[in-house]
PDB file of N, CA, C and O in Angstrom:
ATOM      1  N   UNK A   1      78.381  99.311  81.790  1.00  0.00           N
ATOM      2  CA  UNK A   1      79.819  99.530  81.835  1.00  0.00           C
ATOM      3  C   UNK A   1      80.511  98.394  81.097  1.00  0.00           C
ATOM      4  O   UNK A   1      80.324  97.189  81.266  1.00  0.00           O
ATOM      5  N   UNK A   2      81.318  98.974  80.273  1.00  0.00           N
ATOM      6  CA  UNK A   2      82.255  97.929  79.484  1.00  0.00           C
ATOM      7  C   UNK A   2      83.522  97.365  80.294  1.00  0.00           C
ATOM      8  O   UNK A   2      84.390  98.123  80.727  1.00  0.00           O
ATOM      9  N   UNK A   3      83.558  95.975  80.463  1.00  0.00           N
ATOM     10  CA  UNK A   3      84.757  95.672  81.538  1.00  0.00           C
ATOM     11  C   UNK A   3      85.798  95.336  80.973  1.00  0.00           C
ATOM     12  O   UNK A   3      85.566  95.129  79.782  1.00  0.00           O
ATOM     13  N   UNK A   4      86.846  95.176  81.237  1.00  0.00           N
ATOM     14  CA  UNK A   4      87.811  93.710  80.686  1.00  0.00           C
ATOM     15  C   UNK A   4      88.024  92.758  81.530  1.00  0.00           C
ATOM     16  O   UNK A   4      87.931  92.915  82.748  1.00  0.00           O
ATOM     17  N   UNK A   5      88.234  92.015  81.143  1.00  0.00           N
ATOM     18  CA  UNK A   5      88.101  90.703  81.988  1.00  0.00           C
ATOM     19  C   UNK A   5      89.436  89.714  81.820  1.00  0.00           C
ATOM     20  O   UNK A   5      89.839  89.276  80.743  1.00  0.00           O
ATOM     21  N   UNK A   6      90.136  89.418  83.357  1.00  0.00           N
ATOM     22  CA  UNK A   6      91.512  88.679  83.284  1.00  0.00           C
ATOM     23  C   UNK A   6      91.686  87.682  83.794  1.00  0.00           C
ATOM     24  O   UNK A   6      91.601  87.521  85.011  1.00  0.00           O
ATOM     25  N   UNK A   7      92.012  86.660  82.839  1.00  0.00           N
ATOM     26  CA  UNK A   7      92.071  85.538  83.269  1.00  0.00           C
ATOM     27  C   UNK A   7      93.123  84.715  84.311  1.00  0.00           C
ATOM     28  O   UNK A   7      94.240  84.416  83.888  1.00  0.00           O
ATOM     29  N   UNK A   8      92.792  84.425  85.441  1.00  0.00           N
ATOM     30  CA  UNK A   8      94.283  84.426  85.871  1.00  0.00           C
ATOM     31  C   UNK A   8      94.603  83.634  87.102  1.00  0.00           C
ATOM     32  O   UNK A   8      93.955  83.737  88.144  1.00  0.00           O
ATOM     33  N   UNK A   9      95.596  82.867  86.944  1.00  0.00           N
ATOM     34  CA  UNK A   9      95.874  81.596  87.746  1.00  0.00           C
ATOM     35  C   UNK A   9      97.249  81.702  88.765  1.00  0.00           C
ATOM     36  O   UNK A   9      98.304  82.171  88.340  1.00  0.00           O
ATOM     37  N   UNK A  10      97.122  81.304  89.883  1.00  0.00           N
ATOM     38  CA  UNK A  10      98.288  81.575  90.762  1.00  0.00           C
ATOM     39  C   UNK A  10      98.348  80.464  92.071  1.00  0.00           C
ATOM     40  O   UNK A  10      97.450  80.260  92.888  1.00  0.00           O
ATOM     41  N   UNK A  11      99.726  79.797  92.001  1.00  0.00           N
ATOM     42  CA  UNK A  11      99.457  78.417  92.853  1.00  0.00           C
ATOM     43  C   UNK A  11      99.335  79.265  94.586  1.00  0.00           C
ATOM     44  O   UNK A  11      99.819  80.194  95.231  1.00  0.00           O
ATOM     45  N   UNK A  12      98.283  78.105  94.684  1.00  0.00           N
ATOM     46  CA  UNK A  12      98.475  78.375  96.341  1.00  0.00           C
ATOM     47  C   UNK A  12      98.952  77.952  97.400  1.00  0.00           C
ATOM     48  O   UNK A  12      99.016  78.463  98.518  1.00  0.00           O
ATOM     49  N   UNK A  13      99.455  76.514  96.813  1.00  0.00           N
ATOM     50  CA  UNK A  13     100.624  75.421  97.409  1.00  0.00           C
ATOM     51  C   UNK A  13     100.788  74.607  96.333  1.00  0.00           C
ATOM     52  O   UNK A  13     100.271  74.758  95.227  1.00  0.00           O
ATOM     53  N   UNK A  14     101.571  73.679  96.708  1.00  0.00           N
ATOM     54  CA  UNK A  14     102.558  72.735  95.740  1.00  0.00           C
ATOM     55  C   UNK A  14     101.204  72.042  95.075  1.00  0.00           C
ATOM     56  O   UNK A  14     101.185  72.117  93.846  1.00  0.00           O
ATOM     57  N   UNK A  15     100.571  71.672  95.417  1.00  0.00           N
ATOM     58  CA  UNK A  15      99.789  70.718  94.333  1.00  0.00           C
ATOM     59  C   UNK A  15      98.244  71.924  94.299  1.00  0.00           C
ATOM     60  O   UNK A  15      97.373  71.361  93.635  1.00  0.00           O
ATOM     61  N   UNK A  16      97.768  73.244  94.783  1.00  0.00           N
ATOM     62  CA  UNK A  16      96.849  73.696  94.475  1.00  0.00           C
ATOM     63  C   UNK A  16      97.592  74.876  93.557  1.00  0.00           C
ATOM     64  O   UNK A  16      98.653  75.492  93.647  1.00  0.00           O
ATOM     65  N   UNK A  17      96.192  74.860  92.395  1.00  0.00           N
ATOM     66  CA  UNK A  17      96.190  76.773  92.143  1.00  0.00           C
ATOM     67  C   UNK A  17      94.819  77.055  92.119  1.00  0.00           C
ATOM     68  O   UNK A  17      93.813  76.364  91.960  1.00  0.00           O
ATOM     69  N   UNK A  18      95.084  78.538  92.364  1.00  0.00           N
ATOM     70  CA  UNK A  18      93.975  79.152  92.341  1.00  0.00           C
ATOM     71  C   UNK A  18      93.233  79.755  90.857  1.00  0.00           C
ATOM     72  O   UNK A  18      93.963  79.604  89.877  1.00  0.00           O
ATOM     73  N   UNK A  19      92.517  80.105  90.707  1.00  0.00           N
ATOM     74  CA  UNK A  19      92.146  80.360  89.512  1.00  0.00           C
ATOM     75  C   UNK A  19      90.735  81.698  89.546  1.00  0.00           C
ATOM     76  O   UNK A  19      89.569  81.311  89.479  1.00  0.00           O
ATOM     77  N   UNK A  20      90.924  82.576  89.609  1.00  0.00           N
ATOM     78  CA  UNK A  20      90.056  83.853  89.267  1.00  0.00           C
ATOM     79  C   UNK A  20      90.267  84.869  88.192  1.00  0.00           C
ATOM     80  O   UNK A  20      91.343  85.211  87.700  1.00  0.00           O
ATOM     81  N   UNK A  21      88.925  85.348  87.875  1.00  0.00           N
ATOM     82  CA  UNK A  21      88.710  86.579  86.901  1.00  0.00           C
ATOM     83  C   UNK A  21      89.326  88.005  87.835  1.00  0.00           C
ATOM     84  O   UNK A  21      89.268  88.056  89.064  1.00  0.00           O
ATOM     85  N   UNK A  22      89.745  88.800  87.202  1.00  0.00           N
ATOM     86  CA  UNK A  22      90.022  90.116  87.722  1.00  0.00           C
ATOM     87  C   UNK A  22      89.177  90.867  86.482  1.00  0.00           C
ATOM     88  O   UNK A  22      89.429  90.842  85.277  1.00  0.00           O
ATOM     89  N   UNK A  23      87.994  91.602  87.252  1.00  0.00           N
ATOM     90  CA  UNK A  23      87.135  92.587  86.358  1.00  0.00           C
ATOM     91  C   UNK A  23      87.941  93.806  86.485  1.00  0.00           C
ATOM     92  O   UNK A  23      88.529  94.054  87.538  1.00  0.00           O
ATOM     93  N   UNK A  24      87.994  94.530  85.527  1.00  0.00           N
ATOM     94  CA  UNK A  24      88.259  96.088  85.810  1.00  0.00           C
ATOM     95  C   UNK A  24      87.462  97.247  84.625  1.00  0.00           C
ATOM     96  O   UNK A  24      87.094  96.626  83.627  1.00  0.00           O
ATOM     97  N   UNK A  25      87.275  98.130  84.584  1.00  0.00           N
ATOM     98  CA  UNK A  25      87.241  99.084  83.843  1.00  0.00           C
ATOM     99  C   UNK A  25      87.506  99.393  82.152  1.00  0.00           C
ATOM    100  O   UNK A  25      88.191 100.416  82.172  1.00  0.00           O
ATOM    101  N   UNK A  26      87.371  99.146  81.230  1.00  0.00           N
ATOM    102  CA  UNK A  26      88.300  98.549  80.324  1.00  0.00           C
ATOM    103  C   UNK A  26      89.162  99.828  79.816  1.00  0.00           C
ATOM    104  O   UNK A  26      89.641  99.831  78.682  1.00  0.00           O
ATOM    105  N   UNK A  27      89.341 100.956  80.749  1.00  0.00           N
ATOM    106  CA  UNK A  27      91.059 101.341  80.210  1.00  0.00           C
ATOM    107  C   UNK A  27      91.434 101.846  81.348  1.00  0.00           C
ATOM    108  O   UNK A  27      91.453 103.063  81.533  1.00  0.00           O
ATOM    109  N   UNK A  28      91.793 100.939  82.286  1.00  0.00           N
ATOM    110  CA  UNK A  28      92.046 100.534  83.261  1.00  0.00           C
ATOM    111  C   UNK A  28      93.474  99.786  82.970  1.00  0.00           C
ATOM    112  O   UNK A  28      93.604  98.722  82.365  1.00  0.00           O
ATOM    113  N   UNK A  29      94.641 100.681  83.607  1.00  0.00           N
ATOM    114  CA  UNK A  29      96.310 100.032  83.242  1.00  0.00           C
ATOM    115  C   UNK A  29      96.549  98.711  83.868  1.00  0.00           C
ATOM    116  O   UNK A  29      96.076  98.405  84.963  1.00  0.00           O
ATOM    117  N   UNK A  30      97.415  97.809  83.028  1.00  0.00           N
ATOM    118  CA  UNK A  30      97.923  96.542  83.612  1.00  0.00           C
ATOM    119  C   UNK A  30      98.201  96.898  85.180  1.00  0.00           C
ATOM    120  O   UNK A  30      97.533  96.400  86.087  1.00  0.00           O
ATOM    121  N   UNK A  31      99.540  98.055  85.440  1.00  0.00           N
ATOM    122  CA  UNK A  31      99.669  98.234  86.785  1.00  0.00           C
ATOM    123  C   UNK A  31      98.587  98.055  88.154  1.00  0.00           C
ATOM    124  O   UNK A  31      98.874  97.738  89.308  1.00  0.00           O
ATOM    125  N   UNK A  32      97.011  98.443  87.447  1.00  0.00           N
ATOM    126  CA  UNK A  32      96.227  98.438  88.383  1.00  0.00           C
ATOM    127  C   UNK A  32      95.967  96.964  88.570  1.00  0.00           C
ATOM    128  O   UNK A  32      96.121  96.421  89.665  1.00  0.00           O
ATOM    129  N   UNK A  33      95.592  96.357  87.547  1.00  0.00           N
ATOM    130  CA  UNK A  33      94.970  94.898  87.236  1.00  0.00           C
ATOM    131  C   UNK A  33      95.818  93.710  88.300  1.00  0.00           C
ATOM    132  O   UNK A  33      95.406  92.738  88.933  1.00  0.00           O
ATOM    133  N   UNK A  34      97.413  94.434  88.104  1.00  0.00           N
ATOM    134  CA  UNK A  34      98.242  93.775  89.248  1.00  0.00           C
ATOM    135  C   UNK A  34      98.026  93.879  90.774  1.00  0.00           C
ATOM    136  O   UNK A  34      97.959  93.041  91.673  1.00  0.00           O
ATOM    137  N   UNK A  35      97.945  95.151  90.726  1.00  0.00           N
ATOM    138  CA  UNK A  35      97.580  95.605  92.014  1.00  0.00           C
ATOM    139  C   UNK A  35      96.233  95.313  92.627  1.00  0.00           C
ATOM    140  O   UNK A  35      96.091  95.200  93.845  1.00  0.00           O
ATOM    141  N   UNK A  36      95.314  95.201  91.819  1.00  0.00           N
ATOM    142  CA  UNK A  36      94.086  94.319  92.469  1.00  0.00           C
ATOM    143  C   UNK A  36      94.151  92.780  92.822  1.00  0.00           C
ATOM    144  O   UNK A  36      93.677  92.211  93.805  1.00  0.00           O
ATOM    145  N   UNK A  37      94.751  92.338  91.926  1.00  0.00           N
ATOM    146  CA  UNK A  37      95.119  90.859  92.132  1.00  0.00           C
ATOM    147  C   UNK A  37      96.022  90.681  93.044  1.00  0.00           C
ATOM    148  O   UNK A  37      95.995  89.519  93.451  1.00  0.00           O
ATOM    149  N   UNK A  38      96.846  91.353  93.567  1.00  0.00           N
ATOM    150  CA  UNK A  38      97.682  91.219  94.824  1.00  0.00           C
ATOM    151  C   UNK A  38      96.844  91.582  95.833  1.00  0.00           C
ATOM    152  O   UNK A  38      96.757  90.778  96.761  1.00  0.00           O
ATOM    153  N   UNK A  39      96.173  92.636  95.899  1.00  0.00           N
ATOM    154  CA  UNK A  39      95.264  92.979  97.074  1.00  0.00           C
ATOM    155  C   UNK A  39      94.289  91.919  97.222  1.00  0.00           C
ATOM    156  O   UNK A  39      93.853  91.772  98.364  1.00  0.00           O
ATOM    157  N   UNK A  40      93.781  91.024  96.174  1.00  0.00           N
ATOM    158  CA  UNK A  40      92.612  89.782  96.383  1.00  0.00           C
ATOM    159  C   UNK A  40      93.840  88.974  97.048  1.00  0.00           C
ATOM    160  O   UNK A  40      93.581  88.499  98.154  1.00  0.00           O
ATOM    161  N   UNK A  41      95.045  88.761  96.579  1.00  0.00           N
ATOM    162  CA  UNK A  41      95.576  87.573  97.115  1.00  0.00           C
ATOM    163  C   UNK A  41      96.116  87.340  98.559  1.00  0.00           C
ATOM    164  O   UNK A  41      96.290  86.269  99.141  1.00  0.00           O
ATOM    165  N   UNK A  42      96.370  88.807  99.056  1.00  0.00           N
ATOM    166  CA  UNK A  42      96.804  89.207 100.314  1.00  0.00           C
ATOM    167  C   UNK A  42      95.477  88.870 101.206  1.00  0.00           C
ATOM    168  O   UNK A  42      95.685  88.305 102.280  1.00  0.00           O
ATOM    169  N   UNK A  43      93.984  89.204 100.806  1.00  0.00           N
ATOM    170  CA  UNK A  43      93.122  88.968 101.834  1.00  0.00           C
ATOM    171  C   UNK A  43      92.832  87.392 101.816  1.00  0.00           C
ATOM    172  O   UNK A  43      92.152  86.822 102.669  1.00  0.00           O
ATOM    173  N   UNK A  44      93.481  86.736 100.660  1.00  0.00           N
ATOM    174  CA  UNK A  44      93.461  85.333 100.754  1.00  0.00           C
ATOM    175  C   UNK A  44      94.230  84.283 101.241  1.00  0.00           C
ATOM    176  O   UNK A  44      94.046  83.070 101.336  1.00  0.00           O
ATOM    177  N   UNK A  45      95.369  85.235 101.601  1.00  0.00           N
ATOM    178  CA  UNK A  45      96.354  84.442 102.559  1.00  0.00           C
ATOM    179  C   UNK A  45      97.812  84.173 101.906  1.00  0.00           C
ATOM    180  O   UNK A  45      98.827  83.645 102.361  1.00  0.00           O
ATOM    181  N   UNK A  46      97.481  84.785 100.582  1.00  0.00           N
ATOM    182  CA  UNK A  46      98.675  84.422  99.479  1.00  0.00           C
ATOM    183  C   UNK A  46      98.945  86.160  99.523  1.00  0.00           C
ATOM    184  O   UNK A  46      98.417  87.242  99.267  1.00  0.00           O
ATOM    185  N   UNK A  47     100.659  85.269 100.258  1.00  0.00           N
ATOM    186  CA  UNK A  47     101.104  86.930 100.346  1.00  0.00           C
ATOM    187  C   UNK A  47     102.349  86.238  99.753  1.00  0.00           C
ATOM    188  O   UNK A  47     102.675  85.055  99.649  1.00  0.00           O
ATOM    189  N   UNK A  48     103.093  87.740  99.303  1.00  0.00           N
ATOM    190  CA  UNK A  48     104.980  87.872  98.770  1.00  0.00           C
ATOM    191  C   UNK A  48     104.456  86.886  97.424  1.00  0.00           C
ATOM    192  O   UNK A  48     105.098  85.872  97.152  1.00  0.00           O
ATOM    193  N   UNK A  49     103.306  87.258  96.662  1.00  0.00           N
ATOM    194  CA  UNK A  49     103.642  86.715  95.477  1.00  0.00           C
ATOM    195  C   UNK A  49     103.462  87.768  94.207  1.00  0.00           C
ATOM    196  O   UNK A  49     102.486  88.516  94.166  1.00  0.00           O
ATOM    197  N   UNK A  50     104.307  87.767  93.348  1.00  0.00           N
ATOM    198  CA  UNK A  50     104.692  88.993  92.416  1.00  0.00           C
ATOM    199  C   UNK A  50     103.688  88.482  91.435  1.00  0.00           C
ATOM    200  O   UNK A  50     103.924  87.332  91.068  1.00  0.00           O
ATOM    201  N   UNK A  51     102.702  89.003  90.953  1.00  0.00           N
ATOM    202  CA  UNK A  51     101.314  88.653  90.151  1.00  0.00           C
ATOM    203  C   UNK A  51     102.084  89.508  88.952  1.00  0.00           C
ATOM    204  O   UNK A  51     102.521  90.638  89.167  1.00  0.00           O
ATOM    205  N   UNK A  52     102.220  88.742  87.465  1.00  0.00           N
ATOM    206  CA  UNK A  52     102.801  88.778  86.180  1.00  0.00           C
ATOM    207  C   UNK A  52     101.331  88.846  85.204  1.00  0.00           C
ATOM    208  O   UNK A  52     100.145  88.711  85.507  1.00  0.00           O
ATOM    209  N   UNK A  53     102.147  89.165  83.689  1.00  0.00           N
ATOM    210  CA  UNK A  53     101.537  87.999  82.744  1.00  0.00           C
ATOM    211  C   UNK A  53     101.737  86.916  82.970  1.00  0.00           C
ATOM    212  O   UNK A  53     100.619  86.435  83.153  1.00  0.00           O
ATOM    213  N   UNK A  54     102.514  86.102  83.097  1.00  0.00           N
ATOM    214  CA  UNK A  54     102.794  84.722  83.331  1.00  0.00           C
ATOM    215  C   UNK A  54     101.616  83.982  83.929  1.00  0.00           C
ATOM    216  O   UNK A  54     101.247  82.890  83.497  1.00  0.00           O
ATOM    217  N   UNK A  55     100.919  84.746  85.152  1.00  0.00           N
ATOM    218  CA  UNK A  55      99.503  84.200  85.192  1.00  0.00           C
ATOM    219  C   UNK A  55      98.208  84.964  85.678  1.00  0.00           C
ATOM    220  O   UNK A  55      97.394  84.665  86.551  1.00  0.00           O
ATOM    221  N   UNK A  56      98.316  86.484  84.481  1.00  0.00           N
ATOM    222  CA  UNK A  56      97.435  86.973  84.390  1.00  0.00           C
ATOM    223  C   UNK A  56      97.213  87.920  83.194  1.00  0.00           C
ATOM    224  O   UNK A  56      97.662  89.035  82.930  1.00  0.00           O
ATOM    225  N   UNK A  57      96.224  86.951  82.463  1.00  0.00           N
ATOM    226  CA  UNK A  57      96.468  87.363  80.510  1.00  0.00           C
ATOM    227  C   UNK A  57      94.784  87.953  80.621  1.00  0.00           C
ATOM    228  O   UNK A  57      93.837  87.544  81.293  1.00  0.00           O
ATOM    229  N   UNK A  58      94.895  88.942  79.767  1.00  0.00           N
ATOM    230  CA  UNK A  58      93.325  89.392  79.512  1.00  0.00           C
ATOM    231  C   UNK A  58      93.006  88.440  78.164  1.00  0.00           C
ATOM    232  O   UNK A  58      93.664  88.085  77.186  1.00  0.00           O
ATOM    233  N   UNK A  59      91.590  88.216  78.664  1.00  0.00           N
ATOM    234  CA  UNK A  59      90.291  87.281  78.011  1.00  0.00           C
ATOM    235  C   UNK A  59      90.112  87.626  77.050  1.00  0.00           C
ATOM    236  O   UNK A  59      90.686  87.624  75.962  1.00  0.00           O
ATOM    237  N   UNK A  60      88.851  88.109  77.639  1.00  0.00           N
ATOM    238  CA  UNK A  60      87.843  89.675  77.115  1.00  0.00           C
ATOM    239  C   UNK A  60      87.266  90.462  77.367  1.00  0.00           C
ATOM    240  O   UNK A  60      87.445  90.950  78.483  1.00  0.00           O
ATOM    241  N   UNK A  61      86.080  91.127  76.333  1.00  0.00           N
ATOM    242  CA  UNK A  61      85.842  92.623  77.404  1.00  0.00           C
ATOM    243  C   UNK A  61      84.523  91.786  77.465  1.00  0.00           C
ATOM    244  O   UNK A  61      84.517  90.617  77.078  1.00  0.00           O
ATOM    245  N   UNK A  62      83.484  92.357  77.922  1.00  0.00           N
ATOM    246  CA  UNK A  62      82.124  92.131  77.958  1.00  0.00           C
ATOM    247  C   UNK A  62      81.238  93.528  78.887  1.00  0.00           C
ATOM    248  O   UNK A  62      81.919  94.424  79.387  1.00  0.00           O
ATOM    249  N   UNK A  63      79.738  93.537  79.008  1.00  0.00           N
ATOM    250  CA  UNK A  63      79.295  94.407  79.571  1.00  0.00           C
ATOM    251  C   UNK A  63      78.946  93.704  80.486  1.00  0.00           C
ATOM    252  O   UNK A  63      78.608  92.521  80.471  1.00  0.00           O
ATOM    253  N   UNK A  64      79.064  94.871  81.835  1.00  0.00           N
ATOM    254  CA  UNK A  64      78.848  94.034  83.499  1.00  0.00           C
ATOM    255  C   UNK A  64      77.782  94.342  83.575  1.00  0.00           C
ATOM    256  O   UNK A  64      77.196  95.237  82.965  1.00  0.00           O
ATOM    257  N   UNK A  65      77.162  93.169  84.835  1.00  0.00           N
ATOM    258  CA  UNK A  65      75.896  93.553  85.454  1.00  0.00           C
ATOM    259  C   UNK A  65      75.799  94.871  86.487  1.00  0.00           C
ATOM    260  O   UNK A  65      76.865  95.260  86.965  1.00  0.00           O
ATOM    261  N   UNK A  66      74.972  95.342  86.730  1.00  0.00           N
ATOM    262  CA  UNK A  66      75.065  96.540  87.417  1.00  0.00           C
ATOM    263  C   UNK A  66      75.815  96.572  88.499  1.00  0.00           C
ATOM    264  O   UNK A  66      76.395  97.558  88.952  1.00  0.00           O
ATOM    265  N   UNK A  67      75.807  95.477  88.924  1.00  0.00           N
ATOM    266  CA  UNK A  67      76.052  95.250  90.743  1.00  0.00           C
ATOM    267  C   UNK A  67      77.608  94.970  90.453  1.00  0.00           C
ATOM    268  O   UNK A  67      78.265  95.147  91.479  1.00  0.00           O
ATOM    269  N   UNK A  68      78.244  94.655  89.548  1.00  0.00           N
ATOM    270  CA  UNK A  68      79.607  94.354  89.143  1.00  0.00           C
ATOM    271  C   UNK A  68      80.004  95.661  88.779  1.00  0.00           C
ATOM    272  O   UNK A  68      81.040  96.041  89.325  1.00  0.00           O
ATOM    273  N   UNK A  69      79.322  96.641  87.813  1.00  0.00           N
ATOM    274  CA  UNK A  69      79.848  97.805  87.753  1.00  0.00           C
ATOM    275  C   UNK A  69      79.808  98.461  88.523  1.00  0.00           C
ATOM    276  O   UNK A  69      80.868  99.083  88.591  1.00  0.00           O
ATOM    277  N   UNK A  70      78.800  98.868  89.594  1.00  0.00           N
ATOM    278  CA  UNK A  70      78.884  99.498  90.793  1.00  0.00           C
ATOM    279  C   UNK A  70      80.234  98.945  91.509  1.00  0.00           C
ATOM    280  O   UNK A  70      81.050  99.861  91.616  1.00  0.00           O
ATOM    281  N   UNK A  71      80.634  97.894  91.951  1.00  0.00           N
ATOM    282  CA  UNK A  71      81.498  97.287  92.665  1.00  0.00           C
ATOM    283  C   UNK A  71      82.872  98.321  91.956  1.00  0.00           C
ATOM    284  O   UNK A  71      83.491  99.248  92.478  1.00  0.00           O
ATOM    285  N   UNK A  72      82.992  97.741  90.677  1.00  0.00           N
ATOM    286  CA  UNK A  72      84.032  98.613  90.209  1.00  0.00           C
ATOM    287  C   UNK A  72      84.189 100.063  90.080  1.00  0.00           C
ATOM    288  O   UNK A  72      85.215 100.741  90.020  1.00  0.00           O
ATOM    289  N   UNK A  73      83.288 100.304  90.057  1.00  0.00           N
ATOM    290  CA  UNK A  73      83.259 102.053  90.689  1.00  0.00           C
ATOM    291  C   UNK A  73      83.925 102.541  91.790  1.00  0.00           C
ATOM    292  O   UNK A  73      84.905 103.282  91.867  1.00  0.00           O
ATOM    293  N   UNK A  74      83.027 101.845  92.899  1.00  0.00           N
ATOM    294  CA  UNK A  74      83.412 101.936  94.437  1.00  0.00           C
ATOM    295  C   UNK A  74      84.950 101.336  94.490  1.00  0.00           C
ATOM    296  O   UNK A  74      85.875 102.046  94.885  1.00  0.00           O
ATOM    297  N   UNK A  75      85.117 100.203  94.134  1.00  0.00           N
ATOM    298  CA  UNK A  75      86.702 100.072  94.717  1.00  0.00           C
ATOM    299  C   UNK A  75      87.752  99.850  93.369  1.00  0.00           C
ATOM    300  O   UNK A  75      88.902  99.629  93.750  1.00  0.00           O
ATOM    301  N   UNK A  76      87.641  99.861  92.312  1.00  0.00           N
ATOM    302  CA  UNK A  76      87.838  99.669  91.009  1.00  0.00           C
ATOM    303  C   UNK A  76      88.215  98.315  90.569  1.00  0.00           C
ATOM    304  O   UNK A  76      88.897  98.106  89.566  1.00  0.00           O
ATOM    305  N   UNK A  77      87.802  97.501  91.264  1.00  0.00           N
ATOM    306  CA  UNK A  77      87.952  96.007  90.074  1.00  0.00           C
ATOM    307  C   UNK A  77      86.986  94.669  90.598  1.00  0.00           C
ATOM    308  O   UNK A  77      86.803  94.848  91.802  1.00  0.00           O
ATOM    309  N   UNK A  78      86.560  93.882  90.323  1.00  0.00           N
ATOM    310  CA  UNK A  78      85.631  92.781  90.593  1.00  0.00           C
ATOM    311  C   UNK A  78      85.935  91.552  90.529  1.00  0.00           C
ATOM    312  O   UNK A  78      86.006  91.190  89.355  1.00  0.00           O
ATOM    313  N   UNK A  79      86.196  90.555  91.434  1.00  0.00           N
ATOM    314  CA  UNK A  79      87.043  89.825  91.273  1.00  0.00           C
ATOM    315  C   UNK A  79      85.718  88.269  91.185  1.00  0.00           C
ATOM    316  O   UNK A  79      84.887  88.176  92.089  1.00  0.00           O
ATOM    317  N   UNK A  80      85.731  87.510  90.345  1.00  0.00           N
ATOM    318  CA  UNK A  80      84.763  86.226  90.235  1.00  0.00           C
ATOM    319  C   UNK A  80      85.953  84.897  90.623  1.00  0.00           C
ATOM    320  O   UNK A  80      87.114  84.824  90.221  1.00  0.00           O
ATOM    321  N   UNK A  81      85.247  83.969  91.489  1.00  0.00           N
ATOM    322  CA  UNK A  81      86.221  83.108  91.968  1.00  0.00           C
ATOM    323  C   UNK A  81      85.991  81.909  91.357  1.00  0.00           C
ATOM    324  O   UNK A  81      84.820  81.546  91.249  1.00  0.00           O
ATOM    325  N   UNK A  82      86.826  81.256  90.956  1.00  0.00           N
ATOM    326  CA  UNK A  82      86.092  80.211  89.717  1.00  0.00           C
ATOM    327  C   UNK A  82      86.976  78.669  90.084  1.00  0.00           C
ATOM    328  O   UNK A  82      86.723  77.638  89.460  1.00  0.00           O
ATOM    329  N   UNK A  83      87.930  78.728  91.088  1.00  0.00           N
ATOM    330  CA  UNK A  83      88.610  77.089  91.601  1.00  0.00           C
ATOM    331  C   UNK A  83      89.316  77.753  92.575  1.00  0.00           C
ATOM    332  O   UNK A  83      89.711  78.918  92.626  1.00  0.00           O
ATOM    333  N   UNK A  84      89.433  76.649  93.491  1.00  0.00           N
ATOM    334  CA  UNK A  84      90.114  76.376  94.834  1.00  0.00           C
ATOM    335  C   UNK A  84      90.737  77.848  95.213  1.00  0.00           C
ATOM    336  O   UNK A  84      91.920  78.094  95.447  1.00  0.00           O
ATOM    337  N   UNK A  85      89.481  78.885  95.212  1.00  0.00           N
ATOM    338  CA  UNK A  85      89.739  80.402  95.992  1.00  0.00           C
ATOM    339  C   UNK A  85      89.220  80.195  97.339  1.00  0.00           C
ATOM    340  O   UNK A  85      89.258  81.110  98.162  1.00  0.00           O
TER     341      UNK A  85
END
């Protein structure tokens, strides 16, 4: 499966941010890409925050490992945690 991959940063208090990939589908609409990234941020405790471009720009695409494309199948996006998630 061909993904796209989003790069994307969002503070989690005054001196932290967070910093994760949002995998999705690669024609897969911005609207969703938002909407996954709010749904990661809500189970992370970061709620009432309006997820933009401002800090969530696509990378690139690449091909997923199986277990990443399965994931995106089942719930449609894959999220890799890469700082203070």
């Amino acid at each position: 499966m061909k993904v796209s991959v989003y790069d994307t940063y969002v503070p989690k208090d005054e001196k932290t941010t967070m910093h994760f990939d949002i995998l999705v589908a690669d024609n897969d609409s911005m609207d969703n890409v938002y909407r996954y990234g709010k749904e990661y941020l809500n189970k992370k405790g970061v709620s009432n925050f309006q997820l933009t471009a401002k800090e969530c720009n696509f990378c690139h695409m690449e091909a997923a490992p199986e277990n990443i494309a399965s994931e995106i199948r089942t719930k449609g996006y894959y999220i890799i945690e890469m700082e203070n998630c």
